[in-house]
C-alpha positions as CSV (number, residue, x, y, z in Angstrom):
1,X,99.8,80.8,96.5
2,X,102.4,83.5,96.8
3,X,101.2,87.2,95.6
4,X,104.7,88.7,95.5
5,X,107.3,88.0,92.2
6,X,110.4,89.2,92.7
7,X,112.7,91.1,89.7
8,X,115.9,91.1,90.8
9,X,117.8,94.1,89.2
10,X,121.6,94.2,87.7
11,X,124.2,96.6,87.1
12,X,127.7,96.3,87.1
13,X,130.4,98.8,89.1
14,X,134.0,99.1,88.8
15,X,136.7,99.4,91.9
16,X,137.4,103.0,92.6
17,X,140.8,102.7,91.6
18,X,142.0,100.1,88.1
19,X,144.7,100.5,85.9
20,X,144.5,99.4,82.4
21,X,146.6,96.3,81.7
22,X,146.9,93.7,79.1
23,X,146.4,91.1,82.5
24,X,143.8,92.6,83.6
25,X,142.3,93.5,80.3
26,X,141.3,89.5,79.6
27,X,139.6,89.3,82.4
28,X,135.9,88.4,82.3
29,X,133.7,91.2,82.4
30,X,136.7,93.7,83.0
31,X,137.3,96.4,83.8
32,X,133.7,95.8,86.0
33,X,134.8,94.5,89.5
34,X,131.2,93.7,91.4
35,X,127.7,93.1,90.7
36,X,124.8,94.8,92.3
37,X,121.7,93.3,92.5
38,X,118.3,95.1,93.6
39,X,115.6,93.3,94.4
40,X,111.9,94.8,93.7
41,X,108.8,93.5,94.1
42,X,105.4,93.1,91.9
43,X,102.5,92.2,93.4
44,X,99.5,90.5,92.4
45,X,96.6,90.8,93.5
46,X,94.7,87.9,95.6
47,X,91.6,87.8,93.4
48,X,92.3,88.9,90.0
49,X,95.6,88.0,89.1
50,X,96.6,91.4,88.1
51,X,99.7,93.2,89.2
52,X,98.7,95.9,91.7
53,X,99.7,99.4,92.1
54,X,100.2,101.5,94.8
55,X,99.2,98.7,96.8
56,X,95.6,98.5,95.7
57,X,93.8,97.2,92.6
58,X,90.2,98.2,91.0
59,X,88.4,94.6,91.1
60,X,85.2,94.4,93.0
61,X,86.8,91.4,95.4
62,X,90.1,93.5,96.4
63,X,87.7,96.8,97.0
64,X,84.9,94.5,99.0
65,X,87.7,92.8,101.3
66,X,89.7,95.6,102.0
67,X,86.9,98.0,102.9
68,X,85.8,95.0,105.5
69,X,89.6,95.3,106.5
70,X,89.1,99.2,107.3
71,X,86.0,98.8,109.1
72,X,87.3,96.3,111.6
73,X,89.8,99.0,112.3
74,X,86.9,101.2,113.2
75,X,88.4,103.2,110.1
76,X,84.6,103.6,109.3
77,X,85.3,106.4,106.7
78,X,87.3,104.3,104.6
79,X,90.2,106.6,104.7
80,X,92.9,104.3,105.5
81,X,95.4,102.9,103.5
82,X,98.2,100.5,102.9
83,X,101.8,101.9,102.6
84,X,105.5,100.5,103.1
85,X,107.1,102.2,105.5
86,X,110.6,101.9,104.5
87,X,110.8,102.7,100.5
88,X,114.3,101.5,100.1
89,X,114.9,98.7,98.0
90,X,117.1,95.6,98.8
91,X,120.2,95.5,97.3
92,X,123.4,93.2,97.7
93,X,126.8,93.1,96.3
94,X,128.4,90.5,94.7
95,X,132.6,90.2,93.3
96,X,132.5,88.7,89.9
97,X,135.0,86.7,91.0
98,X,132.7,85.0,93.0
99,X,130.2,83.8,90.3
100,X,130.5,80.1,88.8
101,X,131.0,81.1,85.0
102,X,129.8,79.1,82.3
103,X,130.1,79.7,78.2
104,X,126.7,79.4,76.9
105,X,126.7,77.3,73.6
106,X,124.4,78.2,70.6
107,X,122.0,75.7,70.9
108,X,121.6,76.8,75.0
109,X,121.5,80.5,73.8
110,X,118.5,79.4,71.3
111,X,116.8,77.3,74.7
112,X,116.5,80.7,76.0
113,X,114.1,82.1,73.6
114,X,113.9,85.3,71.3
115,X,113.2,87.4,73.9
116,X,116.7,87.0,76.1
117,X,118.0,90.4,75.5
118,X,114.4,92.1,76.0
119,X,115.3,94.0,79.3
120,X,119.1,93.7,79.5
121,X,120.9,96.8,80.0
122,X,124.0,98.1,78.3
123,X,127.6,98.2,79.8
124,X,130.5,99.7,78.0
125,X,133.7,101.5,79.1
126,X,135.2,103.6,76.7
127,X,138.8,103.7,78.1
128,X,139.5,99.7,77.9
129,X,137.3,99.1,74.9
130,X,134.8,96.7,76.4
131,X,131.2,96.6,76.3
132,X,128.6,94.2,77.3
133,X,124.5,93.2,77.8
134,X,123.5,92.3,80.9
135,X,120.0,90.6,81.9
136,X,118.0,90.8,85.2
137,X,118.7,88.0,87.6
138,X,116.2,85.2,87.8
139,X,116.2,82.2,90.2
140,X,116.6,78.4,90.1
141,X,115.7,76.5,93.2
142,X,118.7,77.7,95.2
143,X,120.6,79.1,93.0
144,X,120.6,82.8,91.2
145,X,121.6,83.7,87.5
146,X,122.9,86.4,85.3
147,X,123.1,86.5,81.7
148,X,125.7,88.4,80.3
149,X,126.9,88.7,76.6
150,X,130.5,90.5,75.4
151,X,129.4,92.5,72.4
152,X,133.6,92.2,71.3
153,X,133.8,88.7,71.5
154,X,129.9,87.8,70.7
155,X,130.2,85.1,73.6
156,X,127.0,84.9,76.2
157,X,128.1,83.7,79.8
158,X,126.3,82.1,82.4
159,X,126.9,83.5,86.0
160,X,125.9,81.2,88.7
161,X,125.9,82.0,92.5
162,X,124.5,80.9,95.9
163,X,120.6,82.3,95.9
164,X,120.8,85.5,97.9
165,X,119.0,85.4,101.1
166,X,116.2,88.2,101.9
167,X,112.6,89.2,103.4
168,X,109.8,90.4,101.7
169,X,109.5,94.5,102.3
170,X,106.7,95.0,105.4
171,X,103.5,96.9,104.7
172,X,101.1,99.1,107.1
173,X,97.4,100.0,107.1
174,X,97.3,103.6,108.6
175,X,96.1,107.1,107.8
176,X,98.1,110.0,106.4
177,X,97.9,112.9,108.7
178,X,99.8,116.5,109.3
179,X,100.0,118.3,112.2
180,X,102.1,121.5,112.7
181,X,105.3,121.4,114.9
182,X,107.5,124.4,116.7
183,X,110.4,125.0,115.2
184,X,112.1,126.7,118.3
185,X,111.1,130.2,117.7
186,X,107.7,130.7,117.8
187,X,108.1,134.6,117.5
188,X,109.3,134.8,114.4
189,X,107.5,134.7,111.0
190,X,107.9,130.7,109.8
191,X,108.5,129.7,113.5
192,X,106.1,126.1,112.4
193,X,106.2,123.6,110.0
194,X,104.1,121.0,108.9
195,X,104.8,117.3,109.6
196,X,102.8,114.5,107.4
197,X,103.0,111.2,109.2
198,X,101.5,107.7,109.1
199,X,98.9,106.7,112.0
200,X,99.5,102.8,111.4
201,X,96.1,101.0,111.8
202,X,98.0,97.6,111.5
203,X,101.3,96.1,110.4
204,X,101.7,93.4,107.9
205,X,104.7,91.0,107.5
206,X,104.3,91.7,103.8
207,X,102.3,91.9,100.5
208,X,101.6,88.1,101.2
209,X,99.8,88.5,105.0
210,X,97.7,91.2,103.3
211,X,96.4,89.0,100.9
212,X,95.9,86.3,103.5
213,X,94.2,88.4,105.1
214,X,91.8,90.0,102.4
215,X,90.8,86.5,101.2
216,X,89.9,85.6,105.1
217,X,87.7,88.6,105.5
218,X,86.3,88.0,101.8
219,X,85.7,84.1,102.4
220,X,83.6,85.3,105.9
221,X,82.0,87.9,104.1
222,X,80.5,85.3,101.4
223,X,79.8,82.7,103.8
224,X,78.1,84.8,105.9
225,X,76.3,86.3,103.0
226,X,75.3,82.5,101.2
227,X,74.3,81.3,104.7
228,X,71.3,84.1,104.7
C-alpha cells in the first residue's frame, strides 16, 4: 500500500512580454501563457491511516516502531528524528498550448460533484478583462488533468496532458546538532557563529521505505513478543 498522496498544485503565469489584441484576446485562457504545477506530498501514516505531520504521528504503533528504529541506530536516547533534506518542492512547467482541451458539458460538469470548485484558485487580469477558476491537478492512469472555468463565458474546460514524470522527495533519520565555526577573525568581538546541522543516522528513498520499514520492525517486534 502506498503511504504518500500526491496534490499537485496550479497556477497560471503570463509571458514577460504580451500585447493586448483582439487575436490574441480569444485565445483560451489568455492573456496566461504556461501552467505551473507543484507537486506536494501528504503522508499517511503506516498504521493509522491518518495524515502525518512533521513526519511523525501520535498512534501507539508509529511511536513503538520508530523508537525500535532509533535504537537499532544506537540512538539509545531517542533523540533522533526524521527530516527531508531538501525542502524544495517539485515543480514543472507546462505551455497551455500544449494541453488537449476539451469543453466540459453540463451533465459532465454535474459528474464532478458539488464540491469541484472547493479548492480552485482565482485568476483574473484586469487589463484584458479575463478571469478564471482553476482546480488542483489530479491524475488518471497516465494522464494529468486541470479544471478550469472562464467566469466571462461561464464555460468549464478540460485540460489534458501527458502524466508528469517525478520521484517521491528523500527523507533522513539524523540528529540536529550545532557547533560553533571561525569566521576568519577570531580577534574580534563576533569572530564565531553557530552552525545547526543534521548528523544523518540513515537515508530513506522516501516516505514509502520509512513506512516499510516501521511495519518490518513492528511485525518483528510482535512476533517476537506473541512467540514468548
Amino acid at each position: 500500500m502506498e503511504n504518500i498522496r500526491h496534490f499537485f498544485e496550479v497556477s497560471l503565469t503570463t509571458s514577460s512580454i504580451w500585447a493586448l489584441s483582439k487575436k490574441s484576446n480569444g485565445k483560451l485562457l489568455y492573456p496566461y501563457k504556461n501552467v505551473v504545477i507543484t507537486i506536494n506530498e501528504v503522508h499517511v501514516c503506516p498504521f493509522c491511516g491518518e495524515n502525518v505531520h512533521d513526519l511523525k504521528c501520535n498512534c501507539n504503533g508509529f511511536k513503538n516502531a520508530f523508537a525500535k528504529l532509533q535504537e537499532s541506530l544506537s540512538d539509545e536516547a531517542h533523540v533522533s528524528a526524521l527530516h527531508v533534506s531538501n525542502p524544495i518542492k517539485p515543480s514543472f512547467s507546462r505551455s497551455i498550448s500544449d494541453f488537449k482541451v476539451k469543453t466540459l458539458t453540463v451533465q459532465e460538469i454535474l459528474d464532478l460533484g458539488n464540491n469541484l470548485w472547493d479548492f480552485a484558485n482565482p485568476y483574473t487580469d484586469d487589463i484584458s478583462n479575463r478571469s478564471y477558476m482553476v482546480t488542483p491537478g489530479y491524475q488518471e492512469g497516465d494522464k494529468f488533468f486541470i479544471l478550469c472555468k472562464d467566469l466571462i463565458s461561464k464555460e468549464t474546460y478540460r485540460f489534458e496532458t501527458k502524466m508528469i514524470e517525478f520521484t517521491n522527495t528523500p527523507i533522513s533519520l539524523g540528529i540536529y546538532g550545532k557547533k560553533i565555526r571561525s569566521c576568519g577573525y577570531k580577534s574580534r568581538i563576533g569572530g564565531y557563529r553557530i552552525v545547526h546541522y543534521w548528523k544523518d543516522l540513515k537515508e530513506f528513498k522516501d516516505w514509502n521505505e520509512v513506512c516499510k520499514v516501521l511495519k518490518k520492525i513492528w511485525k518483528h517486534t510482535s512476533d517476537k513478543y506473541f512467540c514468548r
